[in-house]
ZALUM-611007 format. One record per residue: residue in one letter; y, z, x of N, C-alpha, C in turn; residue number from 1. Coordinates in steps of 0.2 Angstrom, whole numbers, m for minus. Layout:
<rs>
  resn    n_y    n_z    n_x   ca_y   ca_z   ca_x    c_y    c_z    c_x  resi
     a      Y      Z      X      Y      Z      X      Y      Z      X   NUM
...
</rs>
This chain:
<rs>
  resn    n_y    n_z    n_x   ca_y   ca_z   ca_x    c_y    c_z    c_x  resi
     x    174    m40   m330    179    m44   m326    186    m41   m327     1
     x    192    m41   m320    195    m37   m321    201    m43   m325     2
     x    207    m40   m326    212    m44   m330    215    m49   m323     3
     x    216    m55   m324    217    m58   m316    227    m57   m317     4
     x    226    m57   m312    235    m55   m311    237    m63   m313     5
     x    242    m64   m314    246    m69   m316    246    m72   m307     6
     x    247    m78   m305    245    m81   m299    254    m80   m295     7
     x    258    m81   m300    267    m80   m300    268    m73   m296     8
     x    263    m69   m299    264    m62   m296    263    m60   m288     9
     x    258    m64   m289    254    m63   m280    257    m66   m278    10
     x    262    m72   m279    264    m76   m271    269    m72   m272    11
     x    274    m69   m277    280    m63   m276    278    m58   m271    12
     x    272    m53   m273    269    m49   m270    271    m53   m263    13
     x    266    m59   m261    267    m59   m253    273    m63   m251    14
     x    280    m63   m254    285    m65   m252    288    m61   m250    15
     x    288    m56   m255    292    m48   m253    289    m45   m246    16
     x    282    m44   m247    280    m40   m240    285    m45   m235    17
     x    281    m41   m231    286    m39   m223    285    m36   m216    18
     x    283    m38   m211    280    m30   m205    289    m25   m205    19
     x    287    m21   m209    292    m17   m210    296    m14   m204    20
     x    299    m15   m203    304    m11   m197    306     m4   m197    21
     x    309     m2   m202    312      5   m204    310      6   m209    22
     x    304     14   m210    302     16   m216    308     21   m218    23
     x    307     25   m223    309     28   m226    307     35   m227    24
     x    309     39   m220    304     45   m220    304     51   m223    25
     x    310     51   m229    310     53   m235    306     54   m240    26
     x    302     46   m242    301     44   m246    292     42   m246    27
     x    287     48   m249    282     46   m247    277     43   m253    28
     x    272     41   m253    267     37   m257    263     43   m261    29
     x    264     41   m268    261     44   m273    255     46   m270    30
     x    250     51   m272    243     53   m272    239     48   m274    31
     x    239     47   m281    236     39   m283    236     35   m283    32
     x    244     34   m279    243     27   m276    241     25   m270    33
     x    240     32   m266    236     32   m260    230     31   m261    34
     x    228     32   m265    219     34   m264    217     28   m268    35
     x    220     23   m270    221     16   m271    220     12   m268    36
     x    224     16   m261    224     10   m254    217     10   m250    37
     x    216     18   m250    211     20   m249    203     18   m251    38
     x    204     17   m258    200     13   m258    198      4   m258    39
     x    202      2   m256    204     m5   m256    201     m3   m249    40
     x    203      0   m243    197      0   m237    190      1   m237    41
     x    187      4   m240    183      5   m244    179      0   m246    42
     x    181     m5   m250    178    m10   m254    178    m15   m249    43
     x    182    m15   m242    185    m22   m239    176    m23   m236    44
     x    179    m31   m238    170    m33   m236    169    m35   m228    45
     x    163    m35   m225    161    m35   m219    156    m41   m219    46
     x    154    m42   m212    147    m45   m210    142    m41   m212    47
     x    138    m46   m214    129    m41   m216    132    m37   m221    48
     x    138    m35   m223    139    m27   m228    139    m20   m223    49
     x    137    m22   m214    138    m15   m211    143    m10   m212    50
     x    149    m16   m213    154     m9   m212    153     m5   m205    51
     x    155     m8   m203    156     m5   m193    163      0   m192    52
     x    166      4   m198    173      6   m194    171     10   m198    53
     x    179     16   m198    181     23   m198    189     21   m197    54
     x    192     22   m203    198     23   m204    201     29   m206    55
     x    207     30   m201    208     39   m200    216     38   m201    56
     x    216     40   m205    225     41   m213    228     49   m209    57
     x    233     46   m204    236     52   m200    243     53   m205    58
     x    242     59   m209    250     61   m210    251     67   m208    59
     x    248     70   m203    249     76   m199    257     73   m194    60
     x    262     78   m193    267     73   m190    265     77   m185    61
     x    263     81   m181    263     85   m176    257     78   m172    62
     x    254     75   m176    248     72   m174    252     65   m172    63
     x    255     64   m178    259     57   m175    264     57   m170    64
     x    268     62   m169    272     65   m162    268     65   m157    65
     x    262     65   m156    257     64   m148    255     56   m149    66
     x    254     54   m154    252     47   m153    258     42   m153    67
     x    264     43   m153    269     40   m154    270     37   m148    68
     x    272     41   m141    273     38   m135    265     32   m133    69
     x    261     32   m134    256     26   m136    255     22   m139    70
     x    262     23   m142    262     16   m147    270     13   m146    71
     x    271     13   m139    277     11   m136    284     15   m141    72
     x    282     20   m141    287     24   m147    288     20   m151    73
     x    285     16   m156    289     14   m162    290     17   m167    74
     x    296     17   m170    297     22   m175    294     22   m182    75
     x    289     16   m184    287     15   m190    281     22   m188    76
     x    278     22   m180    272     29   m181    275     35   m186    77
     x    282     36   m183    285     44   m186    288     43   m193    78
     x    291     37   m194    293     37   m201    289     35   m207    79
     x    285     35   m206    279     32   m211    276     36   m216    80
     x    276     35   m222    273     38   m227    266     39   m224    81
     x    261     35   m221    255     36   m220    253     33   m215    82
     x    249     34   m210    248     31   m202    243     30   m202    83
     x    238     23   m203    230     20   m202    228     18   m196    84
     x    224     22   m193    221     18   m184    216     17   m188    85
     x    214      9   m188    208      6   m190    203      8   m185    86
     x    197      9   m185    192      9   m178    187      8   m179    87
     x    184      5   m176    175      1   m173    172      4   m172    88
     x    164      6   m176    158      7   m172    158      3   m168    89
     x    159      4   m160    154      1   m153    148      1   m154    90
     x    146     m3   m149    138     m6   m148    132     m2   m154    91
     x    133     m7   m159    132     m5   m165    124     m9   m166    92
     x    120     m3   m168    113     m4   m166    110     m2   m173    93
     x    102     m2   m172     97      1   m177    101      7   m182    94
     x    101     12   m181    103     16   m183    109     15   m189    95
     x    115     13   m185    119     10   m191    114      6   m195    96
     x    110      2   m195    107     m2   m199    104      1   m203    97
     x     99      6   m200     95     10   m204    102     14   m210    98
     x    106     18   m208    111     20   m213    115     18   m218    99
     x    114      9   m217    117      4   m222    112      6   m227   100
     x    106      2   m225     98      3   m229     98      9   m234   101
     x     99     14   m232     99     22   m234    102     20   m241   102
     x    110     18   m239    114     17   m245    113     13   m250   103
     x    111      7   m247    111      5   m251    106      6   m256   104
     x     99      9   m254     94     12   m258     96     18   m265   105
     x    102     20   m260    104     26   m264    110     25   m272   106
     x    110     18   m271    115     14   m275    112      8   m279   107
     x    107      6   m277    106     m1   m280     98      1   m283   108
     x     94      7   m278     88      9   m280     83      2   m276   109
     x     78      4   m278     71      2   m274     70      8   m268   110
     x     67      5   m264     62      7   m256     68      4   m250   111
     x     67      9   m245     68      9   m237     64      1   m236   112
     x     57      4   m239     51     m3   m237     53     m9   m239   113
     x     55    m10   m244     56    m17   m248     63    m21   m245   114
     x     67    m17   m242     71    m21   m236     72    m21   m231   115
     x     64    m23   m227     63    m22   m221     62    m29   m217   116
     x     65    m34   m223     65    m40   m221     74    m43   m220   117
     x     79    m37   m223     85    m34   m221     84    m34   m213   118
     x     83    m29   m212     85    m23   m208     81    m29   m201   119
     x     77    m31   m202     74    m34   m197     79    m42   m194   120
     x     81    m45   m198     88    m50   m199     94    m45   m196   121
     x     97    m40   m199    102    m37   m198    101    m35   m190   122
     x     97    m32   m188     97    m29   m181     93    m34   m175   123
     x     92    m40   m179     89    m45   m174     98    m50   m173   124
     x    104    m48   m179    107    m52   m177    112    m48   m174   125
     x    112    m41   m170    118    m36   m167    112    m38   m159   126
     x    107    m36   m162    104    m39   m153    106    m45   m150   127
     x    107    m51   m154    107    m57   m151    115    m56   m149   128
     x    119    m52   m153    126    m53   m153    126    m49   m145   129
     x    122    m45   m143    125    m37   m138    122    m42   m133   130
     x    116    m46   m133    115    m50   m127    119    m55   m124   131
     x    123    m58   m130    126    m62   m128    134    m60   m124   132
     x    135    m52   m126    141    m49   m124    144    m50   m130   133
     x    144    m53   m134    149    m52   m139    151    m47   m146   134
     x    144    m40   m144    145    m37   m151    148    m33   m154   135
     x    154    m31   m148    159    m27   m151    164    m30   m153   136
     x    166    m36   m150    171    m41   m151    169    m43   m158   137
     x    162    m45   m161    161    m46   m166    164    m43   m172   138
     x    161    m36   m171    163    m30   m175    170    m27   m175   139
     x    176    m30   m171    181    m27   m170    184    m34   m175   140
     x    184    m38   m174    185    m44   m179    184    m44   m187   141
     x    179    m38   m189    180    m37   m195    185    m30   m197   142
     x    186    m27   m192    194    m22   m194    198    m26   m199   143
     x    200    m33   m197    207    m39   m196    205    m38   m205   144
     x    197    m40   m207    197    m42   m215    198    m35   m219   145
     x    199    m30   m216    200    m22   m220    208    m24   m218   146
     x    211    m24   m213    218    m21   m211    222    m29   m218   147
     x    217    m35   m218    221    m38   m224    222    m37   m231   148
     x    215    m34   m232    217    m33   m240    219    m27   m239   149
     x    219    m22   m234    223    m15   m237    231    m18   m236   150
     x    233    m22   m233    240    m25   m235    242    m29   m237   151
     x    238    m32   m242    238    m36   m249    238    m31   m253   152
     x    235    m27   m255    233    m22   m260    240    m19   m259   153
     x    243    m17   m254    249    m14   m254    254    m18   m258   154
     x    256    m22   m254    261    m28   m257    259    m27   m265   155
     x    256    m29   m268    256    m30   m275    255    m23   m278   156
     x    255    m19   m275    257    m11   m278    267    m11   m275   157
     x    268    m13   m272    275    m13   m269    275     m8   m265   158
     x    272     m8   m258    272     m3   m255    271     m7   m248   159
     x    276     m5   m246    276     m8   m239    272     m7   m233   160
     x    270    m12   m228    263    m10   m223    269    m13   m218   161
     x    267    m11   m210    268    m14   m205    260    m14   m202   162
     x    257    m18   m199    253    m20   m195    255    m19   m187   163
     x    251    m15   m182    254    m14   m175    248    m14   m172   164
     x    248    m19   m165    243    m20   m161    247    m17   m155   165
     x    252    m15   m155    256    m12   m151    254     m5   m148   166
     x    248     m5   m146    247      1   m143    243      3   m138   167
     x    243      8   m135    237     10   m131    229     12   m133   168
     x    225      9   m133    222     12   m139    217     17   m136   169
     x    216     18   m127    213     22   m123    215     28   m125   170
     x    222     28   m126    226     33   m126    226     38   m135   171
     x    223     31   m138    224     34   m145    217     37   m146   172
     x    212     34   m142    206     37   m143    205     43   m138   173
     x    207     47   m134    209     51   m130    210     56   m136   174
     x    218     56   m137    221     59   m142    217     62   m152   175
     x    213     57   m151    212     58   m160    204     60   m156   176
     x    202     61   m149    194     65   m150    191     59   m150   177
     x    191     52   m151    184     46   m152    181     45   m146   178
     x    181     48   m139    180     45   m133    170     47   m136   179
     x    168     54   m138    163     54   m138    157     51   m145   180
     x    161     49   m151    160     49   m156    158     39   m157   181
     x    159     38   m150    157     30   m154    160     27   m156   182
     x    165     26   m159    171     23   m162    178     22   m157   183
     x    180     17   m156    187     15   m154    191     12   m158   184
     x    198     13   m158    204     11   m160    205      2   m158   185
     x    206      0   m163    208     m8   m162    216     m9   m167   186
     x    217     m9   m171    223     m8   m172    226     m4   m178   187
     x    232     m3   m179    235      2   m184    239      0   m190   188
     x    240      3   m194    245     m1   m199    247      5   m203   189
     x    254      5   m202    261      9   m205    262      9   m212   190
     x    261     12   m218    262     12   m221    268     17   m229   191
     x    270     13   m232    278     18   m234    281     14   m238   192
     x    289     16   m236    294     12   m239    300     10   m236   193
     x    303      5   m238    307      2   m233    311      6   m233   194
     x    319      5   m228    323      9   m230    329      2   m230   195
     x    332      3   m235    339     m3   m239    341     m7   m233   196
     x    343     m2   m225    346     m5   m222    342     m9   m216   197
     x    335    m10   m218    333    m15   m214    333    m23   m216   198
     x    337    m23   m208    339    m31   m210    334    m35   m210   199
     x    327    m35   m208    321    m39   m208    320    m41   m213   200
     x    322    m36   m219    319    m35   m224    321    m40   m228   201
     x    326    m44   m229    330    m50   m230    329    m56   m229   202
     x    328    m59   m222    327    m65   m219    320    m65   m223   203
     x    321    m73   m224    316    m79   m226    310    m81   m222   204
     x    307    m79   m223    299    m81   m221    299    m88   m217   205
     x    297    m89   m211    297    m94   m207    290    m94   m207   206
     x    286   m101   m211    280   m102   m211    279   m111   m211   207
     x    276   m112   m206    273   m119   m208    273   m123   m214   208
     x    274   m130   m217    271   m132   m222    266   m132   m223   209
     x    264   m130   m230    256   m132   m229    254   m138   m228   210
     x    255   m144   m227    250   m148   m226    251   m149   m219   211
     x    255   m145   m215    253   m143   m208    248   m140   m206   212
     x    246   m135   m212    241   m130   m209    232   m129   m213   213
     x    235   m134   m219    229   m135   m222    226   m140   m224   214
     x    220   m142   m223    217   m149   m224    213   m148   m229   215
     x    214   m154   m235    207   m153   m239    202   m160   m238   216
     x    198   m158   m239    193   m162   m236    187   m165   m241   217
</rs>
């Protein structure tokens, strides 16, 4: 079990974050700290365990200068230590299932056979989802629980995220090649460091009470 962080630390952590306005394009995120982040997407939990996405870590700038006007020029694409387009496997079938299967064989051991009582659940629950029209919707709703923890994990390392749904995402998948690959772009997240002189970065959090928004029951 890991050491639990002091409870003081975590609401500090989410006091300070921030959708950061003005990175600091100077100032980039250590190697180990990235690969921190990176695995923190990595571990973020899904439905069924599929794991339906492809997170693509743009610090190419020549890469980010073409997807920049797609993302209504905001400046956190170009100034950022590191640029996340979260993306969805579409119309997600057998096959991703069969490759969950693989993995997990590959890691926990047994047989393909022995979870075939998996596999038969898992791809009788994307079929009812595809019938009903809702399976890509479903799968794109599990990016939101990766794009959270990888800006939680940020914050309590002190490294600032902006989250952006500000974009085109036709245009982003155009550009990054996913038009034939199966995967589309649902949203992004800017990551880096502040730069002193943003004024966001100050103002007091405007959040409901909680007993506005939370009931125990």
């Amino acid at each position: 079990m890991p050491t639990p962080v002091p409870p003081s630390q975590v609401i500090e952590a989410l006091q300070w974050r921030y959708a950061t306005r003005k990175f600091d394009p100077a100032k980039k995120i250590p190697a180990a700290d990235w690969s921190v982040l990176e695995q923190a997407l990595v571990l973020a939990p899904s439905s069924i365990g599929l794991q339906p996405w492809r997170f693509f870590v743009i610090t190419d700038q020549v890469m980010r200068e073409r997807l920049w006007p797609a993302a209504w020029k905001q400046v956190q694409v170009i100034d950022c230590s590191h640029f996340v387009v979260f993306t969805v496997r579409l119309d997600l079938g057998a096959e991703h299932v069969d490759k969950h299967i693989a993995r997990m064989v590959e890691i926990r051991g047994g047989t393909v056979e022995s979870l075939a009582g998996f596999r038969k659940m898992a791809v009788g629950n994307l079929d009812q989802a595809r019938a009903a029209g809702r399976l890509d919707t479903w799968q794109m709703h599990q990016l939101y629980i990766a794009l959270g923890q990888f800006m939680t994990a940020a914050a309590v390392m002190g490294i600032d995220t902006c989250p952006m749904e500000g974009f085109e995402p036709a245009k982003f998948d155009e550009i990054l090649g996913l038009k034939a690959s199966g995967y589309g772009s649902v949203v992004c997240c800017a990551a880096g460091y502040r730069l002193p002189d943003d004024k966001f970065a100050n103002l007091k959090k405007v959040r409901f009470k909680p007993e506005d928004v939370i009931e125990r029951i």
